[in-house]
C-alpha positions as CSV (number, residue, x, y, z in Angstrom):
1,X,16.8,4.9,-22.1
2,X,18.2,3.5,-25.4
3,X,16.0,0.2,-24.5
4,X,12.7,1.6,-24.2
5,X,13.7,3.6,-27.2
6,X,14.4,0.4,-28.9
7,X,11.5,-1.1,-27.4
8,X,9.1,1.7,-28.5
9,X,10.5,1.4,-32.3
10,X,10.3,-2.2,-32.4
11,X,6.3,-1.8,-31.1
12,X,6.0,0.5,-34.1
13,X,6.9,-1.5,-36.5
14,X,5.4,-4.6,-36.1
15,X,2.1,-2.4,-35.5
16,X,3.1,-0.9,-39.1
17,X,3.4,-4.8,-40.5
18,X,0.0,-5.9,-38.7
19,X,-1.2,-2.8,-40.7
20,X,0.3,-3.7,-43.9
21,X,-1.0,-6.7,-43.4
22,X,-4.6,-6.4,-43.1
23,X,-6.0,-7.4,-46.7
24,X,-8.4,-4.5,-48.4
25,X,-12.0,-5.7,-49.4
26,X,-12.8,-7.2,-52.8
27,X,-16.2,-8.5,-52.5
28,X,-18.3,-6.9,-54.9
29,X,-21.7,-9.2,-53.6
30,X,-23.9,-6.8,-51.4
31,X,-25.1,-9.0,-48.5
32,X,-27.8,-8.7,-45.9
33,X,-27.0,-7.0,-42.7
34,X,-28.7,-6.3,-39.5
35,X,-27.4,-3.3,-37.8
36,X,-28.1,-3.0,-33.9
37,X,-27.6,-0.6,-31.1
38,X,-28.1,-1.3,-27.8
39,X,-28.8,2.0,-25.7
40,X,-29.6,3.2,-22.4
41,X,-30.6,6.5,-21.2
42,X,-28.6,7.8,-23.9
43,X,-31.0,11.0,-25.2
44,X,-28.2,13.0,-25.1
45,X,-26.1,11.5,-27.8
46,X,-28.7,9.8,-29.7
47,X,-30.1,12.0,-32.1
48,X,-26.9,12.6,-34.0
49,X,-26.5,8.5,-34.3
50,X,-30.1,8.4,-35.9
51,X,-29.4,11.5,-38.4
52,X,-26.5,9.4,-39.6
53,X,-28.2,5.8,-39.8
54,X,-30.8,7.8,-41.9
55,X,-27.8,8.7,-44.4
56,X,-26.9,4.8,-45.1
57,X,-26.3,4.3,-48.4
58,X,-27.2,0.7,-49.1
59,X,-30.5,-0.8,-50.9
60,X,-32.7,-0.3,-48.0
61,X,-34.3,-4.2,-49.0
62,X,-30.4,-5.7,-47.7
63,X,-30.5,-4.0,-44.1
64,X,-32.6,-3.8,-40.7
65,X,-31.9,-1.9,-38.2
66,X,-32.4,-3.2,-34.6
67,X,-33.1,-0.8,-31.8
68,X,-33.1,-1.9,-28.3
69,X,-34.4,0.2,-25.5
70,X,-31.9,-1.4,-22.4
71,X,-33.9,-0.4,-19.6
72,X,-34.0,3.6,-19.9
73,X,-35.5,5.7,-18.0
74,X,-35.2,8.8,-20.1
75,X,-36.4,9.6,-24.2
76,X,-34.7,7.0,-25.6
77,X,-37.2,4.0,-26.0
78,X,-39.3,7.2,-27.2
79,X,-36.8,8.6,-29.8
80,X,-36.8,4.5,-30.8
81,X,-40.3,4.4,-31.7
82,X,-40.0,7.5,-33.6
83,X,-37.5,6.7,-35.8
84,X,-38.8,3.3,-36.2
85,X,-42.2,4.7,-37.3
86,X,-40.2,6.7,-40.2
87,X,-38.4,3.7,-41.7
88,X,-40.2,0.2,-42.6
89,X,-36.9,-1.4,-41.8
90,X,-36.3,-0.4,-38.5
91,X,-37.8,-2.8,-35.1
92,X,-36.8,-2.0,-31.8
93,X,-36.9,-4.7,-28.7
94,X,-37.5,-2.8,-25.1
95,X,-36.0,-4.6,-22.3
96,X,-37.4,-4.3,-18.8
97,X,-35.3,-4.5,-15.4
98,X,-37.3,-7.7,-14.9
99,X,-36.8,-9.3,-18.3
100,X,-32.8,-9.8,-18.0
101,X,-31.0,-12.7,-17.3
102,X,-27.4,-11.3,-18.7
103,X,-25.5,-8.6,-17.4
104,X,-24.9,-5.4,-18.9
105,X,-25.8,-4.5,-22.9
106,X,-25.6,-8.8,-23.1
107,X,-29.4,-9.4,-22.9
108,X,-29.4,-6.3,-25.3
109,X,-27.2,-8.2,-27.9
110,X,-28.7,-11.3,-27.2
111,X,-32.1,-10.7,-28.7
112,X,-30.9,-8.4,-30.9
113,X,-29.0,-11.7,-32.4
114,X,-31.9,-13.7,-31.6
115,X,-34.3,-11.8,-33.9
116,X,-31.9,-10.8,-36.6
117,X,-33.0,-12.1,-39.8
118,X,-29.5,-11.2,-41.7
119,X,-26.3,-12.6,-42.6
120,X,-24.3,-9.9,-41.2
121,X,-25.0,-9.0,-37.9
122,X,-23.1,-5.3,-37.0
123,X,-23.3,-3.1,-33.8
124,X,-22.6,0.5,-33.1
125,X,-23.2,2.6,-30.1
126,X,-25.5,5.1,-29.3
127,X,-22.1,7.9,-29.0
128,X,-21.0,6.8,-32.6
129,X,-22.0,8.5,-36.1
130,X,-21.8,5.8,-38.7
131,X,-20.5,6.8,-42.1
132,X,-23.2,6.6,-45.4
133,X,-20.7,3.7,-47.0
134,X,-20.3,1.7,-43.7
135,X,-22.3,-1.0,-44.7
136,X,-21.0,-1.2,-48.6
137,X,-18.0,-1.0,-46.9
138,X,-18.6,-4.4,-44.5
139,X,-20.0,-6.1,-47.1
140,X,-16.8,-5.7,-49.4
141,X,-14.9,-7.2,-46.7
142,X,-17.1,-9.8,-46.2
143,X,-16.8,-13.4,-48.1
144,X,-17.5,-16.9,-47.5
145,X,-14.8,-17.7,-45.4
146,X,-15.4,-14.2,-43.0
147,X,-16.1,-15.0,-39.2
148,X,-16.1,-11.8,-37.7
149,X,-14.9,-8.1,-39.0
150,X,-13.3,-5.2,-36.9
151,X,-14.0,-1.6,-37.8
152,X,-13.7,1.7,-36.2
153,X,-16.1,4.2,-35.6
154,X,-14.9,7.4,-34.0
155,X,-17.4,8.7,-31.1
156,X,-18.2,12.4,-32.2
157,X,-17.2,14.3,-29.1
158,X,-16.7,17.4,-30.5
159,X,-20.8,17.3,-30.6
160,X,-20.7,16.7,-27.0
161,X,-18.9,19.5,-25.3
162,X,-21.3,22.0,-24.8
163,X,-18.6,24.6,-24.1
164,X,-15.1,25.7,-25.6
165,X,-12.7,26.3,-23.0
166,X,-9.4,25.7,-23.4
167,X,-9.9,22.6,-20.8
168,X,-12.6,20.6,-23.0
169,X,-10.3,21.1,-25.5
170,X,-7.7,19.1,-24.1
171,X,-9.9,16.5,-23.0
172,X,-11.3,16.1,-26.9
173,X,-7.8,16.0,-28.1
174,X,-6.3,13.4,-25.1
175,X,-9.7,11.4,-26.2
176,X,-9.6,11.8,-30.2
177,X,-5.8,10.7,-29.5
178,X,-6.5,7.5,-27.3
179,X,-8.9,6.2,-29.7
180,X,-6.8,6.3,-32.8
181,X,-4.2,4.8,-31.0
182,X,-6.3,2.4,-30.2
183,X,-7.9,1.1,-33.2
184,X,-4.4,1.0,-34.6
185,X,-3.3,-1.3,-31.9
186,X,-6.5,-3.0,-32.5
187,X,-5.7,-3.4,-36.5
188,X,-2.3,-4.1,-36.0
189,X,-3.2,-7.3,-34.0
190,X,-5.5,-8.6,-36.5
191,X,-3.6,-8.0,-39.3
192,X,-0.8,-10.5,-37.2
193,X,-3.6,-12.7,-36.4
């Protein structure tokens, strides 16, 4: 018992120094960036994703947006093309069955990087509500010598559980809890490189 105790404290702290670790953002040059989201059949959780990529804060001249329809069957190449038709800075790419080569959301992210015109290419999924300084936020991290950033984005599942029994509940609060520890783990390995 004592080990795994020691074990477990040991885990914590040198998640704590990965933490400590990770350097804060100090660029203060706004840069181009192409946001993208790859969806399919995902009508369900989409319209709270597009109410907050409408909130962006950012000069709307330094982003795209990249939409791309993955084959759905339901609304969301539909709900695409509407939102698209709203802002001069959105495109979306619709993918057919017969059109991929790569598995899964791969052919998605493929021509989304093929026809991105920016030097910051992010991604979010359809489940996830993006915060209004996300993309100040990336660009501050972002200098010359950046290859790839992390972040975190929490999915909204509170939005999703159409009912409020004690047993959604628990499942929102076992999820909400896995995540966090998650991107923790996930920022404590960075930060250690």
């Amino acid at each position: 018992m004592s080990f795994v105790i020691l074990l477990f404290s040991l885990a914590i702290l040198v998640a704590g120094t990965g933490i400590l670790l990770n350097r804060k953002g100090k660029e203060t040059r706004l840069r181009s960036i192409t946001v993208t989201v790859v969806a399919r059949n995902e009508k369900i959780v989409l319209p709270h994703l597009l109410s907050s990529l409408e909130e962006i804060d950012y000069p709307g001249d330094l982003y795209e947006i990249i939409l791309v329809d993955d084959c759905s069957t339901d609304d969301t190449g539909k709900m695409f093309d509407e939102f698209a038709l709203k802002h001069s800075n959105v495109r979306v790419i619709r993918i057919g069955e017969d059109d991929k080569t790569l598995p899964g959301k791969k052919e998605g992210l493929q021509r989304a990087l093929e026809a991105a015109k920016n030097e910051i290419f992010l991604l979010t999924d359809a489940d996830c509500i993006v915060a209004p300084q996300w993309l100040k936020d990336c660009s501050r991290y972002w200098d010359d010598e950046t290859l790839m950033l992390v972040g975190y984005a929490p999915e909204d599942f509170a939005k999703h559980i159409s009912s409020t029994g004690l047993w959604e509940k628990v499942v929102y609060l076992f999820r909400r809890f896995a995540q966090i520890a998650t991107a923790g783990v996930f920022a404590a390995t960075i930060g250690l490189g």
